[in-house]
C-alpha positions in Angstrom: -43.6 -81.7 -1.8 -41.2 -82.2 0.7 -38.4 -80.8 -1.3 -40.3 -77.7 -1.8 -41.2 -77.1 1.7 -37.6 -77.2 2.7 -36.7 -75.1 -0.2 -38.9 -72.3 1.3 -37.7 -73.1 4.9 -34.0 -72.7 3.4 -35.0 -69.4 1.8 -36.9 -68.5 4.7 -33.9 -68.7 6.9 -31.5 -66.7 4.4 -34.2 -63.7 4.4 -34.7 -64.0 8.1 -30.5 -63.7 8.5 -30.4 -60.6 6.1 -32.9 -58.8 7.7 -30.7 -59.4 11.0 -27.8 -58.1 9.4 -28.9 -55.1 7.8 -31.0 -54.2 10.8 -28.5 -54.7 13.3 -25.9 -52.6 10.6 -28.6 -49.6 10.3 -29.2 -49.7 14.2 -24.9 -49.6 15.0 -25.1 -46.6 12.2 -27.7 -45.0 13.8 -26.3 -45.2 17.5 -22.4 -43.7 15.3 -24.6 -41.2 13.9 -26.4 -40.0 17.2 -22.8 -40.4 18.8 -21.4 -38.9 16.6 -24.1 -35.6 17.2 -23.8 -35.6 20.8 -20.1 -35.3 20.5 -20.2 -32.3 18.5 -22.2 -30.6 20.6 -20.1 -31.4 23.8 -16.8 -31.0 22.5 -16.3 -28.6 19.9 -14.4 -30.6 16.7 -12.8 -26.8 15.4 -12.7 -25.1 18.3 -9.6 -22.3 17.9 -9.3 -21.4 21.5 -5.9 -22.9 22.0 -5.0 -22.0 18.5 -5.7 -17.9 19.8 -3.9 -18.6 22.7 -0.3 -19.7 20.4 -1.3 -16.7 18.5 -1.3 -14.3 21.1 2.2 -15.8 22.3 3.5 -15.6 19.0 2.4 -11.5 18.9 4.4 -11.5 21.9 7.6 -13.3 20.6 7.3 -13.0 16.7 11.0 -14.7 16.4 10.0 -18.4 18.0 9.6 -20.0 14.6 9.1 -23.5 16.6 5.5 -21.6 17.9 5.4 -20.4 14.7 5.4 -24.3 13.1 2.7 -25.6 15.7 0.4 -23.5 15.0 0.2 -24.0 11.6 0.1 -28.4 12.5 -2.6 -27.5 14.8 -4.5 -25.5 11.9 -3.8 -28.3 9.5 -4.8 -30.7 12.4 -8.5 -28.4 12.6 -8.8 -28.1 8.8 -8.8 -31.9 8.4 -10.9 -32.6 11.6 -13.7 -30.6 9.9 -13.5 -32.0 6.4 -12.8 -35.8 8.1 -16.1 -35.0 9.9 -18.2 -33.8 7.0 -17.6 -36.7 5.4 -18.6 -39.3 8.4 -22.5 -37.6 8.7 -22.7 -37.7 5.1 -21.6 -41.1 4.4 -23.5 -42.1 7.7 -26.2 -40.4 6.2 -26.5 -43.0 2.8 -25.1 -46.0 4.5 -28.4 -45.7 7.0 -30.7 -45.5 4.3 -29.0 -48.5 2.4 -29.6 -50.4 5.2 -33.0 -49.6 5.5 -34.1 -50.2 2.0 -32.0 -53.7 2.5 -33.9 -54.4 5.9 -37.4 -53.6 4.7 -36.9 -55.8 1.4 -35.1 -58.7 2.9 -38.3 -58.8 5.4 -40.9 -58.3 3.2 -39.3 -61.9 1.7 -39.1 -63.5 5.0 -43.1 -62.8 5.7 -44.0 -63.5 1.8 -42.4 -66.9 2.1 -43.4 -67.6 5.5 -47.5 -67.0 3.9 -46.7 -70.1 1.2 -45.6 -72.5 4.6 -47.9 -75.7 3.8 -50.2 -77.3 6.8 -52.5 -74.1 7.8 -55.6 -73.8 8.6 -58.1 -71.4 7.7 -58.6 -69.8 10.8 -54.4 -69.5 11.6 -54.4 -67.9 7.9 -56.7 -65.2 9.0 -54.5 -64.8 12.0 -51.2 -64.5 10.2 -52.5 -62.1 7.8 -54.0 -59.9 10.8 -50.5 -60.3 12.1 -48.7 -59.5 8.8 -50.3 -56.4 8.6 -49.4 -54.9 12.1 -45.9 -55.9 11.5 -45.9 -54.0 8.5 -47.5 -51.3 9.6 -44.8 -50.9 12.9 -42.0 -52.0 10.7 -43.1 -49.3 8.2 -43.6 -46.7 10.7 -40.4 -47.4 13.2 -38.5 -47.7 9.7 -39.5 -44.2 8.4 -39.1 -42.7 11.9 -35.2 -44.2 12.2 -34.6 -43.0 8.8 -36.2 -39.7 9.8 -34.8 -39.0 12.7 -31.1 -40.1 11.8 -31.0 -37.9 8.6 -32.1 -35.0 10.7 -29.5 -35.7 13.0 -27.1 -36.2 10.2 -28.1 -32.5 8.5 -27.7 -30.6 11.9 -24.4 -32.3 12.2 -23.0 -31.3 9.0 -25.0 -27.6 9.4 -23.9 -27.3 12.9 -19.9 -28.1 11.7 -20.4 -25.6 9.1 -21.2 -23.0 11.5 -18.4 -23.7 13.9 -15.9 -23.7 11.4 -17.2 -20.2 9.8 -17.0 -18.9 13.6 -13.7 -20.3 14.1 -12.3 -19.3 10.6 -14.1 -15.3 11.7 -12.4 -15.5 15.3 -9.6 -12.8 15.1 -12.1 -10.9 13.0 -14.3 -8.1 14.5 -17.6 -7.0 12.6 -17.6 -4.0 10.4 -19.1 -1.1 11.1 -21.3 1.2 9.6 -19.4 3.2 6.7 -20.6 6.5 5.2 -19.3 8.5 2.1 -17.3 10.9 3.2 -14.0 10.9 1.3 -10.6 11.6 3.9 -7.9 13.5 1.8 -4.8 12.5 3.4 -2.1 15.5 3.5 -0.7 17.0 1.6 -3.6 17.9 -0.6 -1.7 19.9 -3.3 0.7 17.5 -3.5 -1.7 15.2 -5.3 -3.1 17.4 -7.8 1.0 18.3 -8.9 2.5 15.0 -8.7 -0.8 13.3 -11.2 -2.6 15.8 -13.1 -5.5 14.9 -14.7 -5.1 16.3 -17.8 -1.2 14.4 -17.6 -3.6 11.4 -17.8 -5.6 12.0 -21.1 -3.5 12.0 -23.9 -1.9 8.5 -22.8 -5.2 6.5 -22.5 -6.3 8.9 -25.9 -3.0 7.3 -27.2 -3.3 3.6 -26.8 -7.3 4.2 -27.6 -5.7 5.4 -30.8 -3.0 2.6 -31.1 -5.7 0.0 -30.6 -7.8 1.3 -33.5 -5.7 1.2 -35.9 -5.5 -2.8 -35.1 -8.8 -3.3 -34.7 -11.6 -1.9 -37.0 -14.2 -3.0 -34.9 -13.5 -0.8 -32.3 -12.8 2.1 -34.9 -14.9 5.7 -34.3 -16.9 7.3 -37.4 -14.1 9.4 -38.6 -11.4 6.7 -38.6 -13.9 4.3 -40.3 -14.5 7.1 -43.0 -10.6 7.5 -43.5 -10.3 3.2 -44.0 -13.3 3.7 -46.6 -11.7 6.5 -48.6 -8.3 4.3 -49.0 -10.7 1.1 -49.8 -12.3 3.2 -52.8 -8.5 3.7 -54.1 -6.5 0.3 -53.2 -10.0 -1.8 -53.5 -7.9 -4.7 -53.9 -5.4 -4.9 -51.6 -7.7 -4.0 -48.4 -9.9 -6.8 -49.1 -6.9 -9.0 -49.0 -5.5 -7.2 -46.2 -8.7 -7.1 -44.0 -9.5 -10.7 -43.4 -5.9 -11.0 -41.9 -6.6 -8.0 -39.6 -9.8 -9.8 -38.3 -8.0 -12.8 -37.7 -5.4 -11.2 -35.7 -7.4 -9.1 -33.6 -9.5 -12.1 -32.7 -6.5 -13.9 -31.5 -5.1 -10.6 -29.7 -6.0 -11.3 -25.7 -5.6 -9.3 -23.6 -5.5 -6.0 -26.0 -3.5 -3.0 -25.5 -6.7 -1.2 -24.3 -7.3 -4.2 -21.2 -3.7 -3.9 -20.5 -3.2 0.1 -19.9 -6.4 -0.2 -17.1 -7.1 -3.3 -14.9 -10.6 -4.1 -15.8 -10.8 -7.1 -13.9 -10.0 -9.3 -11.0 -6.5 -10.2 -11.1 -6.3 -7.8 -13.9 -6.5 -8.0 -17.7 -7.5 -11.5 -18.1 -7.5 -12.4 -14.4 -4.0 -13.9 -14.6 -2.6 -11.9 -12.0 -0.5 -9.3 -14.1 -0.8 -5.5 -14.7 1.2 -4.1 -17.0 1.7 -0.5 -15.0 4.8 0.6 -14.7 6.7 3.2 -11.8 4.4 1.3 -9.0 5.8 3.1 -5.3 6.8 0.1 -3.3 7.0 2.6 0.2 4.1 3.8 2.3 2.4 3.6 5.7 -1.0 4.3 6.1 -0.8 5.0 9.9 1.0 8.5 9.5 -0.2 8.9 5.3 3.2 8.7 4.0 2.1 8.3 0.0 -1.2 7.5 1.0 -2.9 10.1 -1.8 -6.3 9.4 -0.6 -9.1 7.5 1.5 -12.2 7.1 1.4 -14.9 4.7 3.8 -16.6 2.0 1.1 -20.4 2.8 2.2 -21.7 -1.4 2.1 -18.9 -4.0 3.4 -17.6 -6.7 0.8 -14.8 -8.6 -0.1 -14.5 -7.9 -4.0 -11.2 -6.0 -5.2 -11.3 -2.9 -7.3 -11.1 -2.5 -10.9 -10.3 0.9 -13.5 -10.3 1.9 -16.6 -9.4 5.5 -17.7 -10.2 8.0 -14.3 -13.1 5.5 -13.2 -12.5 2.6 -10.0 -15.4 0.0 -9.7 -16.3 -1.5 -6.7 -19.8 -3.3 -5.4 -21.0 -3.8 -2.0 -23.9 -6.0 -0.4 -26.0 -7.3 3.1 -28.6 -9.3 2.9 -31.1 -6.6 1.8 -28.8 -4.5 -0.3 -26.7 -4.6 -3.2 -25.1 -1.6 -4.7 -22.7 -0.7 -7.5 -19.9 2.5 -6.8 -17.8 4.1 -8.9 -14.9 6.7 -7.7 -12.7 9.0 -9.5 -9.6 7.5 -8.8 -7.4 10.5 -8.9 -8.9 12.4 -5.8 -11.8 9.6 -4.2 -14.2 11.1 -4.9 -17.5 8.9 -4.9 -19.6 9.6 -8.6 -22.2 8.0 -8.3 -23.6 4.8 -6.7 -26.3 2.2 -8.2 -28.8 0.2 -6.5 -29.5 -3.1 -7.9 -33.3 -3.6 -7.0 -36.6 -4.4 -8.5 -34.7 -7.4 -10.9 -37.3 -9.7 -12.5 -37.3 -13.1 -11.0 -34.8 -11.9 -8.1 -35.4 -13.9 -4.6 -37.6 -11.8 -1.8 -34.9 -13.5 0.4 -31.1 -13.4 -0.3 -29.4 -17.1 0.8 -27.6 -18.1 3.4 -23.4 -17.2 3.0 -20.8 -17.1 5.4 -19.5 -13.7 6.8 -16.0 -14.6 5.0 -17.7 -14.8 1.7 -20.8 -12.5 2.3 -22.9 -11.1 -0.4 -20.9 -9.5 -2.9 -17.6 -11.5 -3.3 -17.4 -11.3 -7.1 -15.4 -8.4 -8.5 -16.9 -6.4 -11.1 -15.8 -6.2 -14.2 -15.6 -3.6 -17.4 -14.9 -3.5 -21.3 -14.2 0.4 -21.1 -17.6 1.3 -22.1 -20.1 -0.6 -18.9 -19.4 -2.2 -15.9 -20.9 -5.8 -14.8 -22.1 -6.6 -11.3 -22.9 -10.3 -9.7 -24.0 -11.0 -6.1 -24.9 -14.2 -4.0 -28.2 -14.1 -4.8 -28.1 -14.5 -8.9 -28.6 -11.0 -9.7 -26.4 -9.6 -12.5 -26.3 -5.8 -13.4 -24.8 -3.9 -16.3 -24.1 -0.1 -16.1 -22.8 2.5 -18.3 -20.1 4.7 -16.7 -22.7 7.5 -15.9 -24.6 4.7 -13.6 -27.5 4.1 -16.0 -28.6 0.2 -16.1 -28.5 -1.4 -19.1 -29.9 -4.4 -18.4 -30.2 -6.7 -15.8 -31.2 -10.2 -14.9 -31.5 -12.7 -12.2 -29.8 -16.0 -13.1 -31.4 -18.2 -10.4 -29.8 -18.3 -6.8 -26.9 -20.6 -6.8 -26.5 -23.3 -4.1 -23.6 -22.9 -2.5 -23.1 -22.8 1.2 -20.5 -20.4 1.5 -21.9 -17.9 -1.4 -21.0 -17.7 -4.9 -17.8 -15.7 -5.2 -16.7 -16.4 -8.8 -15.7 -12.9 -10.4 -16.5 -12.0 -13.7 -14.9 -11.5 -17.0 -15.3 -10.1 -20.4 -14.5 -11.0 -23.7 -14.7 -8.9 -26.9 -19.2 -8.7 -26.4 -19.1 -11.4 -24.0 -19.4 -11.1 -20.5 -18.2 -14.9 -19.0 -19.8 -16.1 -15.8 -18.5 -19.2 -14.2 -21.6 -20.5 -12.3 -20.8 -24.0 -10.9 -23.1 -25.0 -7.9 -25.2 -27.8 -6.5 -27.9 -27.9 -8.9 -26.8 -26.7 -12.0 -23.2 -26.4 -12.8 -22.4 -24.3 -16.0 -20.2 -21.7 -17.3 -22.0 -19.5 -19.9 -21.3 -16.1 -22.0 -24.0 -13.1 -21.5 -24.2 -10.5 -24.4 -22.7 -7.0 -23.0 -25.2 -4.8 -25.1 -28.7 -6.6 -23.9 -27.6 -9.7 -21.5 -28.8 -12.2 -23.7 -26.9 -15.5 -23.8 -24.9 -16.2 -26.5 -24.1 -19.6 -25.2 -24.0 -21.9 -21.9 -22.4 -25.2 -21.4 -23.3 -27.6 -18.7 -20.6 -29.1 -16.3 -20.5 -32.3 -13.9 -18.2 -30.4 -11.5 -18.6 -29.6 -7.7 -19.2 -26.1 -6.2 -16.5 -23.9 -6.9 -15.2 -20.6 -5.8 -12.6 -20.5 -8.3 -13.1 -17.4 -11.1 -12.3 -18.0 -15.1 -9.0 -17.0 -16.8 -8.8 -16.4 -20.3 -5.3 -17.5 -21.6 -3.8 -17.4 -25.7 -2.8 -20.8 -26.2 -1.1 -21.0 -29.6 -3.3 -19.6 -31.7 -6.5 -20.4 -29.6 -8.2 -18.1 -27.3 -8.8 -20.5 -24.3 -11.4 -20.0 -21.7 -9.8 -21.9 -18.9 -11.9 -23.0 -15.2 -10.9 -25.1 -12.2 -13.7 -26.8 -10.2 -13.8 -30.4 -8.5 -12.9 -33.3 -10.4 -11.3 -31.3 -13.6 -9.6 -28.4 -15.2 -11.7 -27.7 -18.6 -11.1 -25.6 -21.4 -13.3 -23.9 -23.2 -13.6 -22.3 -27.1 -14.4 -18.4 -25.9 -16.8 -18.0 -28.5 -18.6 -21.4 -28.7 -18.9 -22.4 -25.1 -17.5 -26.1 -27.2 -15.7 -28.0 -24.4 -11.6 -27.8 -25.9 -10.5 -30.2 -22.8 -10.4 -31.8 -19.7 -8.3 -33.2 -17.2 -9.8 -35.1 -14.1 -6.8 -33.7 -11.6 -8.5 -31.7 -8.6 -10.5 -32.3 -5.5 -12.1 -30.8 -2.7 -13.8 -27.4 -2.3 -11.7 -25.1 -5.4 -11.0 -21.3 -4.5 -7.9 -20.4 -6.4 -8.1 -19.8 -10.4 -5.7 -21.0 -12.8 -2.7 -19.2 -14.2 -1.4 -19.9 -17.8 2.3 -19.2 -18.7 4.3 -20.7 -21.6 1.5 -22.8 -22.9 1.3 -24.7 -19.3 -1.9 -24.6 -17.1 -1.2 -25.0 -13.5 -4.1 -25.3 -10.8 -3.8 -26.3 -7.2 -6.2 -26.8 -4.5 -5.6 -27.5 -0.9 -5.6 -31.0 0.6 -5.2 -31.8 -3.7 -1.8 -31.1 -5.1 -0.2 -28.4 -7.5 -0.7 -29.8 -11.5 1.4 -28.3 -13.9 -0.8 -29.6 -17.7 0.3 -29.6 -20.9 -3.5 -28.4 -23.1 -4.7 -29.7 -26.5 -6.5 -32.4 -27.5 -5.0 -35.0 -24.9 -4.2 -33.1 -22.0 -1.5 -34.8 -19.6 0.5 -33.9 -16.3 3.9 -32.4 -16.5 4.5 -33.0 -13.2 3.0 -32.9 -9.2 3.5 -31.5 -6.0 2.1 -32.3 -2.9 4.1 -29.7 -0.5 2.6 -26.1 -0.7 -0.9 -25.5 -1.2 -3.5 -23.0 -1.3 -7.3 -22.7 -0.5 -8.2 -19.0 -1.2 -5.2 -17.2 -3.5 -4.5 -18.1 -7.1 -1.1 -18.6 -8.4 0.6 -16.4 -10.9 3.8 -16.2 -13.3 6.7 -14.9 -14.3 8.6 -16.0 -16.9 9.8 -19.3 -15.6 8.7 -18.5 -11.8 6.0 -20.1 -10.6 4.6 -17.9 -7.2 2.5 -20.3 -5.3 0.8 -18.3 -1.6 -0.4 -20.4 1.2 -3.6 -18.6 2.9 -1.7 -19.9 6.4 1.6 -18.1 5.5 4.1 -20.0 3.2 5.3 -18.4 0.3 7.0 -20.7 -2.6 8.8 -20.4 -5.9 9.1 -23.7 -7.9 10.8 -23.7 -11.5 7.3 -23.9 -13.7 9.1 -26.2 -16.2 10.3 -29.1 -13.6 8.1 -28.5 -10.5 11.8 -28.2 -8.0 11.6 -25.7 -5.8 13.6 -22.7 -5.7 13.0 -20.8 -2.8 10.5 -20.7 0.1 9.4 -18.1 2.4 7.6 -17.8 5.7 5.8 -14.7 7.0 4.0 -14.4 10.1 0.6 -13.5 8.8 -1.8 -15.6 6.8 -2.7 -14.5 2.9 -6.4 -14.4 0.8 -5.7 -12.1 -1.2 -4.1 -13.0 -4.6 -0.6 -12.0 -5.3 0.1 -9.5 -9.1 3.6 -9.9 -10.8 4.0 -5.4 -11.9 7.1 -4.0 -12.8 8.9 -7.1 -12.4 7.9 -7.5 -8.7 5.4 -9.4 -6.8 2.9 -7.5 -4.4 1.3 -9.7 -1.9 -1.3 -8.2 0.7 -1.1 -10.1 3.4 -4.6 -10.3 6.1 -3.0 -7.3 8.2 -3.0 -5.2 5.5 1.4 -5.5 5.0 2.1 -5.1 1.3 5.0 -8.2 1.2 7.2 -6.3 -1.9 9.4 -9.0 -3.7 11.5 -9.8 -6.4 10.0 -12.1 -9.4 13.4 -14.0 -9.4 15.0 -17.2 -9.2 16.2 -16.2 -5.7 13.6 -14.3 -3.0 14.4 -10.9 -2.8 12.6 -8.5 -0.9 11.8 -5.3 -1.4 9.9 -3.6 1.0 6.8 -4.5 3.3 5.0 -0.9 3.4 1.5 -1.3 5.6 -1.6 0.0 5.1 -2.7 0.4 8.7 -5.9 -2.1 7.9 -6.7 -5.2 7.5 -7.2 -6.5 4.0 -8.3 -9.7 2.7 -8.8 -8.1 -1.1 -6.3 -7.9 -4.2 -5.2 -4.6 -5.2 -5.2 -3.2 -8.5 -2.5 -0.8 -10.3 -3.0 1.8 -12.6 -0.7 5.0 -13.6 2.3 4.3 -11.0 -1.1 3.8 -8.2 -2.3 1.2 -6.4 -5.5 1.3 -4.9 -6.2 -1.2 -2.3 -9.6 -1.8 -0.3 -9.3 -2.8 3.1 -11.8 -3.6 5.5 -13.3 -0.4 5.9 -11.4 2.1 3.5 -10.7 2.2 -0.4 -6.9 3.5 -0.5 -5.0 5.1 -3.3 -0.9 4.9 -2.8 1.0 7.2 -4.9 4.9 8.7 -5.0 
């Protein structure tokens, strides 16, 4: 009996000690918590006010490359004070409510094993059990109220950090105004309409149309399809032979002739960052019009980029109660038509929460030549003909994503790919392009991304190819079928992938710069930790790797070995996403300065023409043109 007692008296004492320590743990993570609150709201953990101030000296002496260096430390320094402090509420957050849950157990012990004690009486029993069950009921109650409370604090911490670091991130920025339709010719006039005639423009795009045809029957008209039956009925047996061959070919074809002669998508023809243009002007300045063709004001702000095929330019624009779909004739800016996207089934009555350097309608539109495809923040996805007729539309459920959902869009053969990773339901998944049905969706245990799908030929597959926190993954195109997957990427993913020479790279700031070998077994070629980017995506040429900094730093590393070849520095920060054409590089930096460069071994430049705007968007090329939308105005630059 003895033995026993003290048994329960030893256990007694090891619950009582617990419920010390994880109390007195949850109370010292409540007061960091609470601290940690009261700070923020004193002393601002991202305020940019000294940051303007080096700004504004460095406008004044643009040469001190020492001021130049500090205040990209002290961004660096802000950037990690934010994410350092994200993490501290949320772990602050969990490691409260583990010590809770251990408290409440651990005491729940002590009192059971205290009831068991030998030597009471029955009136002292009644007494501890009136006891027991106020000190249950306050332990309860001041346990759910500390939890309570410090979670609260904990959510307007992170929300409140949020908010300061959208407001410092927006602090050069003004807010746009109100935009119309009116389209501003810039002079001279005639000279547009002699320089690029439209009917100049027809037979080439008739030509490739042509071109493509002939290597891909699918896409064939009537009369052509009549002419391949009529040599079937003579030479039965060699077209059957010949035709699977075809199929197989034009399967494995990506990006086609056809994608290549417009730029139907972000980054271009399978949003690698290429256009295959040639005779781009590299000289203009939109302050006096030199070359500037045309202007016109986008009616709804947005940050998407245009995109064209034939005489057409796509662009969308959204608020928080609108959403709309335009589409210009690119040789004189002239606004067709415009489509409202409204009156979707299953749509929200209230469009979410984004931050005003994401807003609505991030995503660039996309096209296969025959409709275009429109997604905004809130889920909503639109397909169009080119007269502005829907087709179809649908509402994929609003993603949760604090900033907004900016992943663009991309189609494949009758596939329309849309890479939807957010908090609740990660998945990338292919959407018919005649009706919007889905032809296939694959779930994904990745993070929230901002990153946008590339489509790359690898060998002889067709790849679909997406970057979000913790992995690159391929996919099969048609199939959705996971290919592979590399866990090699962290934090909050904005810039895409490019593909070049059967190599993946993908880079993410505060990660590092991953150059994979794809198949079966994926594996790093090699790492670097130097130069890294948040917002653009890299891109290609031949053996030149072009990696842009959003703070400024341009570099060129040798894509086979990862050394560096050259490095640049320019005094204006980049989003948008640079595009190899005609063997040169065009990079928009955020004051609307086209940086013009070399694709080389050696950094070259050619000319930094500027647009007289500010710009966060990527342009797009088409017919020795490049159309460029900045803040307020769509722009098309012309010789």
């Amino acid at each position: 009996m003895k033995n026993k007692f003290k048994l329960r008296k030893t256990n007694q004492f090891l619950w009582r000690n617990i419920a010390i320590v994880a109390g007195t743990f949850s109370f010292i993570i409540c007061m960091l918590v609470l601290v940690n609150y009261i700070q923020i709201n004193r002393i601002d953990p991202v305020n940019t006010e000294l940051i303007n101030s080096l700004v504004q000296r460095l406008e004044e002496n643009p040469n001190d490359n020492q001021l130049r260096e500090q205040i990209r430390e002290m961004d660096l320094l802000v950037r990690k004070a934010y994410f350092t402090n994200q993490w501290q509420v949320k772990a602050g957050g969990y490691l409260l409510l583990l010590g809770v849950i251990v408290t409440a157990i651990a005491l729940q012990m002590f009192y059971a094993g205290k009831q068991k004690l030998p030597e009471v009486t029955e009136s002292e029993q009644e007494n501890i059990v009136l006891f027991k069950e106020k000190a249950r009921k306050w332990i309860g109650v001041g346990g759910f109220g500390l939890v309570a409370i410090t979670l609260l604090i904990a959510f307007l911490t992170h929300k409140e950090l949020g908010n300061q670091f959208t407001q410092a991130a927006l602090v050069a920025q003004s807010t746009p105004e109100e935009t119309n339709d009116n389209v501003e010719v810039i002079e001279p006039a005639k000279e547009v309409v002699q320089v690029e005639p439209v009917k100049k423009e027809e037979p080439v795009i008739e030509q490739i149309a042509e071109e493509e045809q002939k290597k891909e029957p699918k896409n064939q008209e009537p009369v052509v399809a009549e002419k391949k039956q009529e040599v079937a009925e003579k030479k039965e047996p060699e077209v059957k032979k010949e035709t699977p061959v075809k199929k197989v070919a034009a399967n494995t074809s990506y990006p086609t002739k056809e994608m290549k002669a417009n730029f139907p998508a972000f980054r271009g023809a399978a949003g690698q960052g290429v256009s295959y243009q040639k005779n781009i002007p590299t000289d203009w300045d939109g302050a006096s019009g030199k070359n500037v063709l045309w202007k016109v004001q986008v009616p709804i702000h947005a940050y998407n980029s245009p995109v064209i095929w034939g005489d057409k330019l796509f662009l969308s624009g959204a608020n928080a109660t609108q959403r709309e779909v335009y589409c210009y004739d690119r040789n004189n800016g002239k606004l067709l038509w415009t489509a409202k996207v409204e009156g979707i089934a299953g749509s929200p009555a209230k469009s979410p929460e984004v931050t005003p350097d994401t807003g609505h309608a991030a995503s660039t539109v996309t096209t296969d030549g025959k409709s275009v495809f429109a997604i905004f923040a809130n889920g909503d996805i639109i397909a169009l003909d080119f007269n502005g007729k829907q087709k179809w539309a649908k509402n994929l459920g609003v993603p949760d994503n604090h900033y907004g959902h900016s992943s663009s869009l991309l189609v494949y053969q009758d596939k329309l790919i849309v890479q939807y990773d957010h908090k609740k339901d990660a998945k990338v998944l292919a959407l018919s392009t005649a009706n919007g049905d889905e032809l296939w969706s694959t779930k994904r245990k990745v993070r929230v991304s901002w990153s946008s799908p590339v489509i790359a030929q690898i060998g002889e597959n067709t790849e679909l190819i997406l970057a979000a926190d913790p992995c690159v993954a391929s996919y099969d195109v048609n199939t959705g079928k996971e290919l592979w997957k590399l866990d090699c990427i962290t934090g909050e993913v904005g810039p895409s992938v490019t593909v070049g020479n059967g190599i993946v790279y993908a880079l993410n700031e505060y990660a590092s710069l991953v150059a994979i070998k794809p198949g079966a077994n994926p594996e790093v070629l090699w790492e670097a930790y130097d130069y890294l980017s948040d917002v653009p995506s890299p891109v290609i040429s031949g053996d030149n790797l072009i990696i842009v900094t959003s703070y400024g730093a341009v570099v060129c590393y040798d894509a086979k070995s990862g050394e560096i070849r050259w490095e640049q520095e320019f005094g204006n920060g980049f989003y948008a996403s640079p595009i190899v054409a005609n063997g040169n590089v065009y990079l928009l930096d955020r004051d609307g300065v086209m940086h013009i460069f070399m694709a080389d071994k050696e950094y070259k430049e050619i000319a930094a023409p500027a647009l007289g705007e500010k710009s966060d968007m990527t342009p797009a090329f088409a017919d020795g043109r490049v159309y460029i939308r900045g803040e307020k105005h769509l722009y098309c630059i012309g010789k």
